[in-house]
C-alpha positions as CSV (number, residue, x, y, z in Angstrom):
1,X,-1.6,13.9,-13.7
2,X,1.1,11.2,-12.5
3,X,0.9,7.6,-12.1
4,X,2.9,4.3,-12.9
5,X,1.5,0.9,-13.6
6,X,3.8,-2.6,-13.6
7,X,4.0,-5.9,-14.5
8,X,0.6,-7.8,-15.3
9,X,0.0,-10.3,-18.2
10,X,0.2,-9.8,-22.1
11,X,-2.7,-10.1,-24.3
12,X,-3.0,-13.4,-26.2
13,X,-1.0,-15.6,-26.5
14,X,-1.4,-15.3,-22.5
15,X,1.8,-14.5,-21.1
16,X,1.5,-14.2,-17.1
17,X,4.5,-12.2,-14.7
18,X,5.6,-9.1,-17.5
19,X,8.1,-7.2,-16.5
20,X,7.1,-4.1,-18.3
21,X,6.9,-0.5,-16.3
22,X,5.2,2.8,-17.7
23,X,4.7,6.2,-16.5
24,X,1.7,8.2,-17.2
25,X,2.7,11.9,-17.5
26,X,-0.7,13.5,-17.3
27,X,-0.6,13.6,-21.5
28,X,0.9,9.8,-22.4
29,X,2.1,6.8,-21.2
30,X,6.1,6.3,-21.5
31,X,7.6,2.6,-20.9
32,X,10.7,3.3,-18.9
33,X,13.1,0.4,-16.5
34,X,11.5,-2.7,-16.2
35,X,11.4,-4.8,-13.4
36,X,13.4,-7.1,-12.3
37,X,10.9,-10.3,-11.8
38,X,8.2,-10.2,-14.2
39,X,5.2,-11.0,-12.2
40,X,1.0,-10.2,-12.0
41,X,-1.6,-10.0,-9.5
42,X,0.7,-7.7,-7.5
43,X,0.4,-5.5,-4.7
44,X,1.2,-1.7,-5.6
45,X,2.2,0.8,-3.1
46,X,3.1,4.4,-3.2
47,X,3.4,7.3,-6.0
48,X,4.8,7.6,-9.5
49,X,8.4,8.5,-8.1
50,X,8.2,6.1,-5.0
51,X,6.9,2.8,-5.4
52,X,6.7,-0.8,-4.2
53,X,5.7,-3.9,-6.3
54,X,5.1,-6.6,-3.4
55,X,4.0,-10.2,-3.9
56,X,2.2,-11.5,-6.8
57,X,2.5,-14.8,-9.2
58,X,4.6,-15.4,-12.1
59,X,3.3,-18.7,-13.8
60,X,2.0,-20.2,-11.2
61,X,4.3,-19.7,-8.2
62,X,3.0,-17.5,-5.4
63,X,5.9,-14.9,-4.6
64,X,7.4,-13.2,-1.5
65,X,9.0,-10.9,-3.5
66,X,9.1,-6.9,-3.3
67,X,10.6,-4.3,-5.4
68,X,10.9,-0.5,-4.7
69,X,10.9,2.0,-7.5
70,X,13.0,5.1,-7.3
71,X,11.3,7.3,-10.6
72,X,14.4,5.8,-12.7
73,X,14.7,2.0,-11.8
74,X,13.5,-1.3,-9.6
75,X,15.9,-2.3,-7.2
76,X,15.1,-5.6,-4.6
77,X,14.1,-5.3,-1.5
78,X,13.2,-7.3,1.8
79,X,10.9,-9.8,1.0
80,X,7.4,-10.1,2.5
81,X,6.8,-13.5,4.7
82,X,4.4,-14.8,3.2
83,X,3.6,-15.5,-0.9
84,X,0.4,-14.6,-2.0
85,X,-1.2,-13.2,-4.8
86,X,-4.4,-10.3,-5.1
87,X,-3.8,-9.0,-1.7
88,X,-5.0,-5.6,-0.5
89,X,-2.5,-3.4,0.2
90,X,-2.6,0.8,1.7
91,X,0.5,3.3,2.4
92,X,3.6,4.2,0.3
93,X,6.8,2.9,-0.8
94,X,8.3,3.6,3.0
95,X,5.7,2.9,5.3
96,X,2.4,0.4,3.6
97,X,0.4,-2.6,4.9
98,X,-0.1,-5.7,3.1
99,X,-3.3,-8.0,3.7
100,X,-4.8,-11.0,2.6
101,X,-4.3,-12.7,-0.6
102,X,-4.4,-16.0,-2.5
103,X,-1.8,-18.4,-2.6
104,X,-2.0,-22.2,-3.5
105,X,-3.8,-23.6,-0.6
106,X,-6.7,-20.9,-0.8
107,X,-6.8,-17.5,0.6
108,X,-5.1,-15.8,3.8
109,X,-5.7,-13.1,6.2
110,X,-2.2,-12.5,6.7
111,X,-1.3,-9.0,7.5
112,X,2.2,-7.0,7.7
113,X,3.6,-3.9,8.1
114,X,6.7,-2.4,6.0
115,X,8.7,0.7,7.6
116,X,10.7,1.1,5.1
117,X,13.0,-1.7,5.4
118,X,12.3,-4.8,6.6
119,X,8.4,-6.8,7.3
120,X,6.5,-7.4,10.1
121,X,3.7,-10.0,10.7
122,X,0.7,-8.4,12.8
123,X,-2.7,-9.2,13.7
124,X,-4.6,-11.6,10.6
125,X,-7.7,-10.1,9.0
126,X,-10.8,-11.9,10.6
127,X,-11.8,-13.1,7.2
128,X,-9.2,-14.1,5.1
129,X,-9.9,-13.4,1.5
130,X,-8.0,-11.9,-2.1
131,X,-9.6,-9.7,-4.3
132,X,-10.8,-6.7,-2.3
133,X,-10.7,-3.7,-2.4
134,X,-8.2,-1.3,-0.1
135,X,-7.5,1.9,0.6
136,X,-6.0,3.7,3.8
137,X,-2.9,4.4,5.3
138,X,-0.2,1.8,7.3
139,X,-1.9,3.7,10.1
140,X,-5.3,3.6,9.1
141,X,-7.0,1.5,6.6
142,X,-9.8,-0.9,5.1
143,X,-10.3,-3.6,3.0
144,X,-13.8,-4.2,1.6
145,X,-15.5,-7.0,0.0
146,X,-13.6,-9.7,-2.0
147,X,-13.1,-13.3,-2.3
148,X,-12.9,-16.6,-0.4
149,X,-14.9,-19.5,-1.7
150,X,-17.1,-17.2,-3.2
151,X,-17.6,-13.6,-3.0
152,X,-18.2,-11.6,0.1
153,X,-18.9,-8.4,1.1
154,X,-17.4,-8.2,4.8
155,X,-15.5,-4.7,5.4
156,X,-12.6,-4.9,7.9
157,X,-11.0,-1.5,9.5
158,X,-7.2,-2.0,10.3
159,X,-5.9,0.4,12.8
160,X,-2.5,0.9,14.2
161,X,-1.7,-0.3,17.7
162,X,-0.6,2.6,19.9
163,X,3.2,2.7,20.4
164,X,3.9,4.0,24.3
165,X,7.7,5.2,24.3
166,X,9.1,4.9,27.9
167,X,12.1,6.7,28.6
168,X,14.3,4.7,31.0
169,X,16.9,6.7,33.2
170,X,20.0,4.5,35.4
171,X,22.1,6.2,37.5
C-alpha cells in the first residue's frame, strides 16, 4: 500500500542517472522532490517515509554517493567508501548493509555497515559479484546468485558480529 522508487534511466533517447522520485500511495503513483544527483543502478534502503539512495552510476562514473529521504525531500549524506554500481543492499534508512557491486575494474565484495550516520568497512563477501539478489536485515542477511564474469548462483549469509560491552570501573 506504500512504496517509493528513484532515479533510474529514461526511455529512449537513453538518458542514464534521472533524478526523478515517486510515491506509490496504494491507488497511484505521485512524482514528488527529486533528488539531488541523478543517478541508476542504485542501492535502495528503507520505507516510503524513510529512505536511502546509496551508490550507483550516472553516465558512466561509479558513485560513493548516498542520499536519505525524509517522506518530503533528499538531503546528502555520508558517503559510502567505495563506488560501485548494482550492489545488494538489506536494512533501512538508519541502520542497512551495503555489498558487492560493479565498478570500472569489475565487480567487488565490498561490504559496509551504515548506523545511521557515518560507514563502516567490514568483512568482503567471499565471492565478489553485482547483480544479486538481497534481502535481510544489517543484522541478518543474504545475497543470492548474481554476476561476476558470468552468472553465478552462490548464496552468501551475512551475520552481525557479536558486540561484548565491558563496563570498566577506576577508583
Amino acid at each position: 500500500t506504500a512504496a517509493i522508487m528513484f532515479g533510474g534511466y529514461t526511455a529512449a533517447p537513453l538518458v542514464p542517472g534521472i533524478t526523478n522520485t515517486e510515491s506509490w500511495d496504494g491507488t497511484s503513483w505521485t512524482i514528488v522532490n527529486a533528488m539531488n544527483t541523478g543517478k541508476n543502478e542504485s542501492t535502495g534502503f528503507g520505507v516510503q517515509t524513510a529512505a536511502l539512495s546509496a551508490t550507483g552510476q550516472a553516465a558512466g562514473t561509479y558513485l560513493t554517493n548516498v542520499e536519505s529521504w525524509d517522506g518530503t525531500s533528499w538531503t546528502e549524506v555520508a558517503e559510502v567508501n567505495t563506488a560501485v554500481a548494482d550492489a545488494g543492499q538489506a536494512g533501512l534508512s538508519t541502520s542497512g548493509i551495503k555489498f558487492g557491486g560493479a565498478n570500472g575494474g569489475g565487480v567487488t565484495g565490498a561490504t559496509e555497515f551504515y548506523n545511521g550516520t557515518t560507514w563502516t568497512e567490514l568483512s568482503d563477501l567471499a565471492t565478489g559479484r553485482s547483480i544479486g539478489a538481497s534481502s535481510g536485515t544489517s543484522d541478518s542477511a543474504l545475497f543470492a546468485g548474481g554476476y561476476t564474469t558470468g552468472s553465478v548462483a552462490t548464496v552468501e549469509e551475512w551475520t552481525a558480529p557479536d558486540v561484548v560491552i565491558n563496563t570498566l570501573t577506576t577508583s
